[in-house]
C-alpha positions as CSV (number, residue, x, y, z in Angstrom):
1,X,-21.9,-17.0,-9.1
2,X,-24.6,-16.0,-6.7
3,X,-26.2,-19.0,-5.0
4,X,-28.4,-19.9,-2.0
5,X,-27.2,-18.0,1.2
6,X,-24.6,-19.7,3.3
7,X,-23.1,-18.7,6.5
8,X,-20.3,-16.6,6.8
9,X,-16.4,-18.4,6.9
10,X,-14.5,-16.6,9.2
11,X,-11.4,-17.4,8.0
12,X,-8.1,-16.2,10.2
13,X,-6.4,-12.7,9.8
14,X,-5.7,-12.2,6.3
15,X,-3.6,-8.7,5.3
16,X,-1.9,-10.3,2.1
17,X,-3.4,-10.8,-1.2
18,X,-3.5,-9.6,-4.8
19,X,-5.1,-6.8,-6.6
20,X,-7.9,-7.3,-9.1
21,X,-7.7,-4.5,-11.2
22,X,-5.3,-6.6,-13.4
23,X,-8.2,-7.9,-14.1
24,X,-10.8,-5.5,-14.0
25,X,-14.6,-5.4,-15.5
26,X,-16.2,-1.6,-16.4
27,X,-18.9,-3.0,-14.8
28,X,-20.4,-5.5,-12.3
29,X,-21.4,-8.5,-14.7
30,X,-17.4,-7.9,-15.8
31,X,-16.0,-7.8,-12.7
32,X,-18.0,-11.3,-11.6
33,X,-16.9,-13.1,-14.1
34,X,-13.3,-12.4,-13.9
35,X,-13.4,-13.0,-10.5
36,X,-14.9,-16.4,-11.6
37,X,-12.0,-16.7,-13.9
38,X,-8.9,-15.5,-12.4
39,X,-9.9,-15.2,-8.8
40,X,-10.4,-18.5,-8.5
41,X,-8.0,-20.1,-10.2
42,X,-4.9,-17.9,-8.4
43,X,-6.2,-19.4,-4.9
44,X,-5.9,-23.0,-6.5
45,X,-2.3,-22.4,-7.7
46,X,-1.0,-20.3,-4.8
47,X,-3.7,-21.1,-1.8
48,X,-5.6,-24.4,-2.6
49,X,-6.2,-25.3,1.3
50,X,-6.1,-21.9,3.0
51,X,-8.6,-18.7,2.8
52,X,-6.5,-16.1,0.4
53,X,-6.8,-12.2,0.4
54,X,-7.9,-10.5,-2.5
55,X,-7.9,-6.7,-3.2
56,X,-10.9,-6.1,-4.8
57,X,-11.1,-3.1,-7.2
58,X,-14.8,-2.4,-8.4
59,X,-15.3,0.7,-10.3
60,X,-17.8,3.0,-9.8
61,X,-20.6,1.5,-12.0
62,X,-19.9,-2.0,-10.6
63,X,-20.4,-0.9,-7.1
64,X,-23.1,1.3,-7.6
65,X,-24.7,-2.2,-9.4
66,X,-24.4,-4.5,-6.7
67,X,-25.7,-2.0,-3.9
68,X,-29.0,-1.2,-6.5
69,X,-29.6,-4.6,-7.1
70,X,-28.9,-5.9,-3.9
71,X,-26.0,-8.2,-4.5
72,X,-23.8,-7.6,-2.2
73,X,-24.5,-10.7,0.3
74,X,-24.6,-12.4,-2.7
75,X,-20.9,-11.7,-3.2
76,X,-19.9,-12.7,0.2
77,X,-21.3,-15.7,0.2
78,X,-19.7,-16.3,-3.2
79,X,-16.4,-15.1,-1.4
80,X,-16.8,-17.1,1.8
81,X,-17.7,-20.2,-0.3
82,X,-14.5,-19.8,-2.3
83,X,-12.4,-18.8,0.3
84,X,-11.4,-15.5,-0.9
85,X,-11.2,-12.5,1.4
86,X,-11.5,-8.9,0.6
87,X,-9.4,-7.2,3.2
88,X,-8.5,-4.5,1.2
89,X,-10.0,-2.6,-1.8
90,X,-8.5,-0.4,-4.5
91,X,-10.7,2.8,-4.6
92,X,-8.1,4.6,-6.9
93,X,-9.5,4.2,-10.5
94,X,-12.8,5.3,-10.7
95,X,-14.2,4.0,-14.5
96,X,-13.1,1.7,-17.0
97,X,-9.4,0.6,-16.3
98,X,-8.5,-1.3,-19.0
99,X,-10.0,1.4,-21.4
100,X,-8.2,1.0,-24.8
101,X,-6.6,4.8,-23.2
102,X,-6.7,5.6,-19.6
103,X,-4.2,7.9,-19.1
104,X,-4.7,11.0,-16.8
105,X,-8.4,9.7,-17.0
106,X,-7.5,7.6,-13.8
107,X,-7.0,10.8,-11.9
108,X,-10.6,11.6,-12.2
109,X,-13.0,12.6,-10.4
110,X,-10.6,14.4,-8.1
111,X,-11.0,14.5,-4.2
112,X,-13.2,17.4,-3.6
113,X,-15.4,16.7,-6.1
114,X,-19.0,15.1,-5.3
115,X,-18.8,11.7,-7.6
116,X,-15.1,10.6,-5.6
117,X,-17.1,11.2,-2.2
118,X,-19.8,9.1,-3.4
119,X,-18.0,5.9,-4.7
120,X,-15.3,6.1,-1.7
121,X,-19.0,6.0,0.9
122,X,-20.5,3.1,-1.5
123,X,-16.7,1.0,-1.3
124,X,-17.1,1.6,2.5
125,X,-20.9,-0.1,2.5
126,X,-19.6,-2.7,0.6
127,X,-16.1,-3.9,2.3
128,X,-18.2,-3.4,5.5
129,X,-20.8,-6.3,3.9
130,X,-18.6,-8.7,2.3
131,X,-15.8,-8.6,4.8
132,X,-16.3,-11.2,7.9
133,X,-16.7,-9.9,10.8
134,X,-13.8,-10.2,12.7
135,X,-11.2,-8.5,10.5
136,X,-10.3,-4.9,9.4
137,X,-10.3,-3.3,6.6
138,X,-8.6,-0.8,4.1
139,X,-8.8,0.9,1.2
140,X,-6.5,2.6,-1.1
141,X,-7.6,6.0,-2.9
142,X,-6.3,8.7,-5.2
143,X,-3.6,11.6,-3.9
144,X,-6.2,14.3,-4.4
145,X,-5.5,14.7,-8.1
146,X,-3.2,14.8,-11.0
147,X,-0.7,17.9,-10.1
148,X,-1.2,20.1,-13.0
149,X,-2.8,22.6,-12.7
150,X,-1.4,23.0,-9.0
151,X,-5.1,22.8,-6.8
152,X,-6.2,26.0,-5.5
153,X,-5.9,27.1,-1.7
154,X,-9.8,26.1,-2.0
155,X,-9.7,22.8,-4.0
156,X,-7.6,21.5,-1.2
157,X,-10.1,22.8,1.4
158,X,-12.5,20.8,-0.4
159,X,-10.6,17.6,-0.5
160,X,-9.8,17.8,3.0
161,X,-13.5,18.3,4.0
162,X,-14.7,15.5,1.9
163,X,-11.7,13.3,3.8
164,X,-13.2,14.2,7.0
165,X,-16.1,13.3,6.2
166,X,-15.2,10.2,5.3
167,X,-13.1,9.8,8.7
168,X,-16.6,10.5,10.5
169,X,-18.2,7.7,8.7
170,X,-15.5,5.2,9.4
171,X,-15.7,6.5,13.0
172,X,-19.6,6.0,13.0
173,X,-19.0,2.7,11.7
174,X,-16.5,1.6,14.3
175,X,-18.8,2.7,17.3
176,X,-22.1,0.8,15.8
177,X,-20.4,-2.8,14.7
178,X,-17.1,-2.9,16.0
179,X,-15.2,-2.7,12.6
180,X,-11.7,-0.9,12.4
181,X,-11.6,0.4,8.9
182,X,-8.9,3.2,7.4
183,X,-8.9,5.2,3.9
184,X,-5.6,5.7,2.7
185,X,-4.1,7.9,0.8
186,X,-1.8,6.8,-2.0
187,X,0.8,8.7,-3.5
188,X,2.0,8.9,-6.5
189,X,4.4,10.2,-9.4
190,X,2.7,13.3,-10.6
191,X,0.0,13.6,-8.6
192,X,-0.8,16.5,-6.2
193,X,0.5,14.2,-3.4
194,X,3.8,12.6,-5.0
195,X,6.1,12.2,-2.6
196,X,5.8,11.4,1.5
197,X,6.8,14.8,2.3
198,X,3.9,15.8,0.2
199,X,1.8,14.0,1.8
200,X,2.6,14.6,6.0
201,X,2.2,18.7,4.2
202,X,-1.4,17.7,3.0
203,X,-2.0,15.9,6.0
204,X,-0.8,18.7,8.8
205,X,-1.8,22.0,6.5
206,X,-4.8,20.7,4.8
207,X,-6.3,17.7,6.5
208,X,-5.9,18.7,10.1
209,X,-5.7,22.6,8.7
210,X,-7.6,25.8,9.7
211,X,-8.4,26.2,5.5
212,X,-11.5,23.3,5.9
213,X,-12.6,24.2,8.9
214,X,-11.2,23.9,12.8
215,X,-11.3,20.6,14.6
216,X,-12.0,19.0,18.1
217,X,-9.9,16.7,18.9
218,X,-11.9,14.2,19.1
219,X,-12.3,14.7,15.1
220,X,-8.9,15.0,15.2
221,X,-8.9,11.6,16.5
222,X,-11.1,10.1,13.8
223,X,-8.7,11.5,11.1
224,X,-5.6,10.1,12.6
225,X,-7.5,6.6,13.6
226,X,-9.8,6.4,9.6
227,X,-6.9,8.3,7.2
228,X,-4.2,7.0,6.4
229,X,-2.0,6.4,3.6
230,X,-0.7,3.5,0.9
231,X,2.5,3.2,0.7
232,X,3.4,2.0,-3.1
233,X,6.9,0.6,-3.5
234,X,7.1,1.5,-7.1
235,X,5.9,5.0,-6.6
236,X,8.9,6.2,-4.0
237,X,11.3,4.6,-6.2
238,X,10.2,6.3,-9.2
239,X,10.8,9.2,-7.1
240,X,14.4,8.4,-5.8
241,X,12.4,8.2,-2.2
242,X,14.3,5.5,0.2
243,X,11.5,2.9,1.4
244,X,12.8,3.1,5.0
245,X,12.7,7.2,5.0
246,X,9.8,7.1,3.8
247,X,8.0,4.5,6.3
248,X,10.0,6.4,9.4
249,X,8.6,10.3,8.2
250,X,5.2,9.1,8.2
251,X,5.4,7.0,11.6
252,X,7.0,10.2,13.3
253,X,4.1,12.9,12.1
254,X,2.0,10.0,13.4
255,X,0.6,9.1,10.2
256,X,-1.0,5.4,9.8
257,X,0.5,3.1,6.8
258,X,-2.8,0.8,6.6
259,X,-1.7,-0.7,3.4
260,X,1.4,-1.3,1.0
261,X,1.2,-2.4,-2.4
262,X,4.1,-4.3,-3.5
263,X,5.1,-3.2,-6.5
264,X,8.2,-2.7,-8.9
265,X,9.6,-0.3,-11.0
266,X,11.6,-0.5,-14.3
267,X,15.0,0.8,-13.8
268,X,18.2,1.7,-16.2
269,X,21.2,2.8,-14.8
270,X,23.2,4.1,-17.9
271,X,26.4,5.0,-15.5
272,X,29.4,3.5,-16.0
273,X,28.0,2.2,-19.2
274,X,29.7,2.6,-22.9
275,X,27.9,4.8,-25.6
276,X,26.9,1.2,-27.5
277,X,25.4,0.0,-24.1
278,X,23.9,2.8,-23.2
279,X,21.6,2.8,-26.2
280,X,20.9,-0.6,-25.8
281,X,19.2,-0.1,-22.7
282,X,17.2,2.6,-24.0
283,X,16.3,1.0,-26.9
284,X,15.3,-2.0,-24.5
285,X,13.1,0.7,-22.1
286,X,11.6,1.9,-25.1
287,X,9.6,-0.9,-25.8
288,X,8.3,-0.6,-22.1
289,X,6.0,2.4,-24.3
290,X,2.2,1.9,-24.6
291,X,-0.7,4.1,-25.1
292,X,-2.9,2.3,-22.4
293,X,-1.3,4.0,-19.0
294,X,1.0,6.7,-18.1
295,X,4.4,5.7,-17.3
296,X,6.0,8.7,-15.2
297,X,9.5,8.6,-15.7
298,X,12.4,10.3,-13.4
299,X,15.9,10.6,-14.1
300,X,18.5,11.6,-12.0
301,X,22.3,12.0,-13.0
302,X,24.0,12.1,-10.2
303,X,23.5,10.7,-6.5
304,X,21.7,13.7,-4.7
305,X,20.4,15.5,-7.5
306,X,17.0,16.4,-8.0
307,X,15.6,14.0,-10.6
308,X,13.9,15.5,-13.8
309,X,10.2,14.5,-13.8
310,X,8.8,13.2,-17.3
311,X,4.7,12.5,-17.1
312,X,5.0,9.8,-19.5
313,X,8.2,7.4,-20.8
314,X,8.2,8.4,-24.1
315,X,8.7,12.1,-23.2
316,X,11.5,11.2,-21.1
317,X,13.1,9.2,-23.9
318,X,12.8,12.1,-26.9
319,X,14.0,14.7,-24.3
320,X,16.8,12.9,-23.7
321,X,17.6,12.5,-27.5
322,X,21.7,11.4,-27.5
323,X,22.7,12.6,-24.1
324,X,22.0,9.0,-22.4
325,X,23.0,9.4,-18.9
326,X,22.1,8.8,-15.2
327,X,19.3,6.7,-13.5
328,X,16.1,6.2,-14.9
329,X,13.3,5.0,-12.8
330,X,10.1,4.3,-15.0
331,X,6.4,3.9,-13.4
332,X,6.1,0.5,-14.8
333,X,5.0,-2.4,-12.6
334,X,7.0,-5.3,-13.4
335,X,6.3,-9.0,-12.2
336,X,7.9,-8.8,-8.2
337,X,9.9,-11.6,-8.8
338,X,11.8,-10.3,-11.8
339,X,14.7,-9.1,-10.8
340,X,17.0,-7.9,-14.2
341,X,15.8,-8.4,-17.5
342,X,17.9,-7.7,-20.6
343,X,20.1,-4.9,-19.9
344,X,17.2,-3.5,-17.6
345,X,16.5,-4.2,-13.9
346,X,13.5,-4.1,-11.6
347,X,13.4,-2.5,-8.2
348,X,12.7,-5.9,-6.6
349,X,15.6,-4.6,-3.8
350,X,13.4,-2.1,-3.0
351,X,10.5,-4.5,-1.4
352,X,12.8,-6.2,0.7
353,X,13.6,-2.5,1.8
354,X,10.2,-2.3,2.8
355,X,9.4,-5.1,4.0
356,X,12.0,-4.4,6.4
357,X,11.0,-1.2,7.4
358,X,7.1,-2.0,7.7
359,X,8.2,-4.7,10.4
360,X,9.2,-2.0,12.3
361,X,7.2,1.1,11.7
362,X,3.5,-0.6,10.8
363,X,3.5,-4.3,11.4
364,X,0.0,-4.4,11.1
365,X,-0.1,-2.7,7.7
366,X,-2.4,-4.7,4.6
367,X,0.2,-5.8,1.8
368,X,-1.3,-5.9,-2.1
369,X,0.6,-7.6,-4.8
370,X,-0.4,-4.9,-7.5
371,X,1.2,-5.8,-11.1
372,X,-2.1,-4.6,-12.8
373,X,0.5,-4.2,-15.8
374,X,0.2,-7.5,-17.2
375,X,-1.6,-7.0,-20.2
376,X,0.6,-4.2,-21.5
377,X,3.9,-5.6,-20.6
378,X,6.2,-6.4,-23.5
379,X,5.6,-9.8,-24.8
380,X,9.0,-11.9,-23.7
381,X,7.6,-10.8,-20.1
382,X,4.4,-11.9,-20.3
383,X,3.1,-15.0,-18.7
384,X,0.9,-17.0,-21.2
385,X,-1.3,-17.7,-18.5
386,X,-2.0,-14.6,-16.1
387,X,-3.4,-16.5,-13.0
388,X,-0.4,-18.6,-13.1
389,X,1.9,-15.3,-13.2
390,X,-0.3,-13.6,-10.4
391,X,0.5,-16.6,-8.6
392,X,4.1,-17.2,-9.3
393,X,4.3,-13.7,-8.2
394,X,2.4,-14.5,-4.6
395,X,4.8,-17.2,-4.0
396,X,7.9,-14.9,-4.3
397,X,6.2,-12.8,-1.9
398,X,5.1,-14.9,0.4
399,X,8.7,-16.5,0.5
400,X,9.9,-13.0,2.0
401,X,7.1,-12.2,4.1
């Protein structure tokens, strides 16, 4: 993969692209070679004359691998040479994604905690290298932590420190080479930070709070300019959040949305529906369960209601035992362009939603494809070829864009 130096491509502004944790290595010589694989072959079928944007996801081993060894030019000349471009990068999972169990394991290291600092400062060396020179940058991180146990008054403090510091390096940055780059925060079902309100709260109480220390305003600035948030179109709809609500709350505390991953949810909306049909669909969402990820599941039986929040699908489904009733929004990304399957449907509505929204609120915002999902998806949705279906799925999108 790594050859002679060549000069840097400047290809033109790129802010779409695809997420490769769908097909993620635990470690650098991993990652390389699925890049190799699927990387390349997605820009031939989707992009085979243009630069294409890719959202690279390196775990923690990988990255600190390629800044040891010095690889990193190495990688963007591999990039530039291919014509892929690495606007944005996934900083979310921190180890081995496609463990045979990841579960709550994706949560961890929390914010706050010395090994999440570390890894988010090593992605920031590394998107600063490989990106060219004239473009900006984002990347997508964890909502503080899983939600239970609630963090402490002083667990927050210590995420919001860490956050600043991270602002002051992306603010150092900026002022030595010119670069614009923004962290951003992503929530998500479960999480400390699951919903927007959650997150303007965090972002006024904790981030710009008294509890981690008083700022100037001119850290005040960095904050608002470097932190940011993700805005995941699966997540607020597994939360019964409207996409334009959403995008319009954070634009008015005057939050930044540097990046949304468009994604979909699997959705069953057992009203109206007979006893027979009812079951049907359930039996259907059932075999949605796996024991790779956690599926956070919300249902909600009438329009206005809080939802009930279930960490995991089948806990929502053996709760509900034979009282089938209401919406059910599962944390299941689903191929974009699927729009019903079965007696199921996906929340493909809801991108359109925010695309709509994002025009108007953040038209600069990054957009990420993220259906890391592939492998685990029930079989009669599975592309047999899954650069084909990560390019089938770009071409929807780039259709609506």
């Amino acid at each position: 993969m790594v050859g002679p130096s060549q000069p840097r491509v400047r290809p033109p502004t790129c802010n779409v692209g695809y997420c490769t944790n769908v097909h993620a290595g635990a470690d650098w010589s991993q990652t390389r070679a699925n890049l190799e694989r699927y990387a390349v072959e997605v820009k031939r079928r989707f992009s085979p004359n243009a630069p294409m944007g890719i959202g690279l996801w390196l775990s923690s081993s990988a990255a600190r691998g390629l800044l040891g060894e010095g690889s990193v030019e190495g990688l963007r000349d591999w990039l530039a040479g291919q014509g892929l471009v690495p606007y944005t990068l996934n900083g979310f999972p921190y180890g081995d994604f496609h463990q045979p169990v990841v579960k709550h394991a994706v949560y961890l290291p929390k914010w706050g905690e010395r090994e999440r600092l570390r890894y988010t400062l090593d992605l920031i060396a590394i998107q600063d290298l490989v990106l060219p020179e004239d473009l900006s940058g984002t990347i997508s991180t964890l909502p503080i932590a899983w939600g239970e146990p609630p963090p402490s008054r002083e667990d927050r403090a210590a995420a919001a420190q860490a956050l600043r510091t991270v602002a002051r390096r992306l603010a150092e940055l900026e002022l030595s080479v010119g670069r614009h780059m923004e962290l951003c925060i992503e929530p998500e079902p479960g999480c400390t930070i699951q919903r927007s309100d959650d997150l303007v709260r965090f972002y006024e109480d904790d981030l710009l709070g008294r509890d981690a220390g008083p700022l100037t305003k001119g850290e005040e600035a960095q904050v608002r300019r470097h932190i940011g948030v993700c805005h995941d179109v699966c997540h607020a709809v597994v939360m019964f959040e409207e996409q334009a609500e959403v995008l319009r709350r954070y634009h008015a505390a005057g939050i930044r949305v540097g990046k949304i991953q468009i994604s979909s949810a699997v959705c069953a909306n057992l009203n109206g529906l007979g006893p027979a049909e009812r079951k049907a669909a359930i039996d259907q969402l059932a075999s949605f369960r796996e024991t790779r990820y956690l599926h956070q599941t919300c249902v909600r039986e009438k329009p206005g209601e809080m939802p009930r929040f279930y960490q995991d699908l089948p806990e929502a489904i053996q709760a509900a035992g034979d009282e089938l009733r209401g919406q059910w929004r599962t944390h299941f990304h689903v191929p974009v362009y699927l729009k019903r399957f079965g007696r199921l449907e996906a929340s493909q509505g809801a991108i359109l939603d925010c695309l709509s929204a994002a025009a108007r609120y953040f038209p600069e915002a990054h957009y990420e494809v993220e259906t890391y999902a592939w492998n685990v998806l029930p079989a009669e949705l599975k592309e047999p070829d899954l650069a084909a279906g990560i390019a089938k799925e770009l071409k929807w999108f780039a259709e609506r864009f």
